[in-house]
N, C-alpha and C positions, 0 to 999 in steps of 0.2 A: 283735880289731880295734878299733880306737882314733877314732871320729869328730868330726873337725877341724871348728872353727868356722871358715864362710867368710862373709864378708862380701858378697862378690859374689853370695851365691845368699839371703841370709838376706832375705827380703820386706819383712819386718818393721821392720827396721834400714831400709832403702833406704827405705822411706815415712818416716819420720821425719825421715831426712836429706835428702831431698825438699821436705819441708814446713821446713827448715831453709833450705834453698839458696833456697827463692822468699822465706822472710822476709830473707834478707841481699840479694838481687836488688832485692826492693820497696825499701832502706834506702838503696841503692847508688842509686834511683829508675833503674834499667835491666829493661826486659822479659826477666821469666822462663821459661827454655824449660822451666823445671818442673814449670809450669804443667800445661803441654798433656803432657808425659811420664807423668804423676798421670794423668790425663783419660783416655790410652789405657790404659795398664796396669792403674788400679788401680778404675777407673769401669767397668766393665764386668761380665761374667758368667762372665767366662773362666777356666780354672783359677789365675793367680796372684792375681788378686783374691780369691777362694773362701780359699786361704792364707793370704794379708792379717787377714782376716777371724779367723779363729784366733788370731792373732797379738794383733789388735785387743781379743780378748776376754781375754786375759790382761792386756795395759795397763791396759785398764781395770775390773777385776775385782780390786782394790789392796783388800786388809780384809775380805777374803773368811773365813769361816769355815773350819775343816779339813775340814769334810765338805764344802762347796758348795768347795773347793779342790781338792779330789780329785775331784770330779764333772767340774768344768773340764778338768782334765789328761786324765782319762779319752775326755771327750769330743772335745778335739781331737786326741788321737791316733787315734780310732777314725776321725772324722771326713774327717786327714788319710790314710790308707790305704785313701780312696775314691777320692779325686782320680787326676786323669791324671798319672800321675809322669812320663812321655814330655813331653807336651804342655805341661807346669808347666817343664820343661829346657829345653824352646826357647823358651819366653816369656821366662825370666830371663835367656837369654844377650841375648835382643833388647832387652831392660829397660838391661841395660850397652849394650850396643852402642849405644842410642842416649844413655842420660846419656854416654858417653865422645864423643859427637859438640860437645855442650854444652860437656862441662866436664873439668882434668884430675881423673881419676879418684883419684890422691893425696891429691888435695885437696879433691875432697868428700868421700872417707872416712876425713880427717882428722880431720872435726865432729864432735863430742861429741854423746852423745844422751843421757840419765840414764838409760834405764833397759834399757842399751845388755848387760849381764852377764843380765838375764833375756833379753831377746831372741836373745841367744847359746845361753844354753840351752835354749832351745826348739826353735833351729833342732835343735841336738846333738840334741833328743829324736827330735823328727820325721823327721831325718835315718837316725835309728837302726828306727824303724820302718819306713823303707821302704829299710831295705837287706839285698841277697843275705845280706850276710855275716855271721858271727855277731860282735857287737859284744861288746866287755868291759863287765860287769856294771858296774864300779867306776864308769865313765862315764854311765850312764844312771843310777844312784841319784845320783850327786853333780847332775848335771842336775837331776833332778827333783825332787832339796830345794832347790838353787835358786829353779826355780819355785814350790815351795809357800811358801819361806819370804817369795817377793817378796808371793805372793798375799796370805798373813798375816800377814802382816809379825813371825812370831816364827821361832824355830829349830827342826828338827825332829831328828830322831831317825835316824840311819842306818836300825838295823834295820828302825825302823818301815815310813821308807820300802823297803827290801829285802822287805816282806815285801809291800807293795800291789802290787810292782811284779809281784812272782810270780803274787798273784791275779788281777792285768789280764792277764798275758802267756798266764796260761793258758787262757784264752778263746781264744786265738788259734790259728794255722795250725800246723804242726809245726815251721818253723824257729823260731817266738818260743817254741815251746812247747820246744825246747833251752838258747834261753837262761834259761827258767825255769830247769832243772833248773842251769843253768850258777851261776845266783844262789842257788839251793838248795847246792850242792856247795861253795859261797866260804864261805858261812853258817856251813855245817856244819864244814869246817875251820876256820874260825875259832875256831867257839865250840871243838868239839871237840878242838883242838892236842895235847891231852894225852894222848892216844887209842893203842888199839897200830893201826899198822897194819893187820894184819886189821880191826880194827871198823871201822876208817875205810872198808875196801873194803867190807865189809857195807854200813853207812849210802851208801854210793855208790850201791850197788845196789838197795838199796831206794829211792831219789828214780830213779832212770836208768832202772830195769825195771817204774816205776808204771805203766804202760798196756801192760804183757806178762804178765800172770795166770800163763802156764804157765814163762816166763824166769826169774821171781822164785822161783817153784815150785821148780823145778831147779837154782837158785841155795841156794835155803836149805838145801835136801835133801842138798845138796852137803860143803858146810859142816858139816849136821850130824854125817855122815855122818862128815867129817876128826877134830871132837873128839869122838865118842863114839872114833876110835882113838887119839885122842891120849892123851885122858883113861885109857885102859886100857892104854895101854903106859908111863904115867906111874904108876898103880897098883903095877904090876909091880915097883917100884924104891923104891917106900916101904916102910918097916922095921917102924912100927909096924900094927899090925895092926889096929885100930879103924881106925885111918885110911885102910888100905886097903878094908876093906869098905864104909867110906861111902864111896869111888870107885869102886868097884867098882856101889854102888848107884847113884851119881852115872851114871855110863856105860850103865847098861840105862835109864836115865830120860833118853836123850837118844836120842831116835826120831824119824825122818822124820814128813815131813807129809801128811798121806791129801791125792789130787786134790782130792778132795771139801771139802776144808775151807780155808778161808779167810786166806792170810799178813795178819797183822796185827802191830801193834807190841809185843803179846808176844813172836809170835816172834822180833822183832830186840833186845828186852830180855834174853832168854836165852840168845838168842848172845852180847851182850853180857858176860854173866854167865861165861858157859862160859868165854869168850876170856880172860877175867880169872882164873878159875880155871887153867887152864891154863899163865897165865905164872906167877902162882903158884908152883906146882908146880916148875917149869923153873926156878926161882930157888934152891929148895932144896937 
């Protein structure tokens, strides 16, 4: 899922442009209904002032270091997935409802605001945390180097950020804790392209079966189980003889995993290994 910047809902944007429309009002020397709009919406204790607020701390948090930058990000997303997401809905729709009384809407969300592309992406962030659906990875890393780069004002690093975003989301409930593994598996292809198939399903399975002890279990057992036959029916078919009995050894030295013992990144190194041997073999 793909999350669209909307201007009608973005808090943040709307106070700026707020605070734009009563400076062109006072210029024009005509009383501003922005005024009093400001006064009810964002002067208060209510959930979209609370939003505003988040919003507020990123404007003004320009030159921030990368650690106190990531603390920022961190903390208003945690922040924003306390609020009343109901209650924050109906406020924003009453926020237009009433600027569209004042003013046309075209036209005051035609005003320019400078720092109008972070504000955009913050909504896209926060939007992302608080929705059902599982959102594309690609959208939330691009967002939240946005944000850091506005905060620091340098560039950041995809990976870098792909990899904070995994260790924030895993804190989280089970749906952000898929899209971890969602940004894990993009990662992993990525870097991995060159991969046979099988390793690729291995490396899937070991990021997708990390919190199933016994899945993973039964997954590698599995597995191992295919190339010690594979490996021995590939022996069968080699000429030289030396070579067959180091597969031959190769094959009794590819044993399941006792319950008792612990899948760790050996084992997914040796499969590795194996997989590779094996095409090996098949190419001969």
């Amino acid at each position: 899922m793909k999350i669209k910047h909307s201007k009608y809902r973005n808090t943040g944007l709307i106070f700026e442009l707020l605070v734009k429309q009563i400076a062109a009002d006072t210029l024009n020397r005509e009383q501003s209904p922005a005024v009093s709009i400001l006064k009810e919406f964002y002067a208060t204790r209510n959930s979209l002032a609370k939003e505003y607020k988040l919003y507020d701390l990123v404007i003004k948090s320009k030159g921030a270091s990368q650690k106190r930058a990531e603390a920022i990000i961190s903390t208003i997303t945690e922040v924003s997935r306390k609020l009343n997401q109901e209650a924050l809905k109906n406020q924003k729709y009453k926020l237009i409802s009433e600027i569209k009384k004042h003013y046309d809407l075209d036209e005051f969300f035609s005003i320019q605001v400078r720092d109008y592309k972070a504000l955009a992406s913050m909504y896209c962030l926060l939007e992302a945390q608080n929705n059902q659906e599982l959102v594309d990875p690609k959208y939330l890393v691009d967002n939240k180097m946005t944000l850091l780069e506005h905060l620091t004002d340098k560039s950041q690093n995809s990976n870098y950020v792909k990899d904070t975003l995994i260790e924030e989301y895993s804190k989280y409930d089970k749906d952000l804790k898929l899209l971890t593994f969602k940004i894990l598996l993009e990662k992993f292809n990525n870097k991995y392209k060159d991969l046979l198939p099988e390793q690729k399903n291995v490396l899937k399975e070991f990021i997708t079966s990390v919190n199933s002890k016994k899945r993973l279990h039964n997954i590698v057992n599995e597995e191992l189980k295919k190339l010690n036959l594979e490996v021995s029916k590939l022996s069968t078919k080699v000429t030289d003889e030396v070579v067959k009995i180091k597969l031959e050894e190769v094959a009794r030295s590819i044993k399941t995993v006792k319950n008792t013992e612990k899948i760790d990144d050996t084992h997914l190194v040796n499969l590795m290994q194996f997989y590779d041997l094996v095409n090996e073999l098949k190419s001969l």
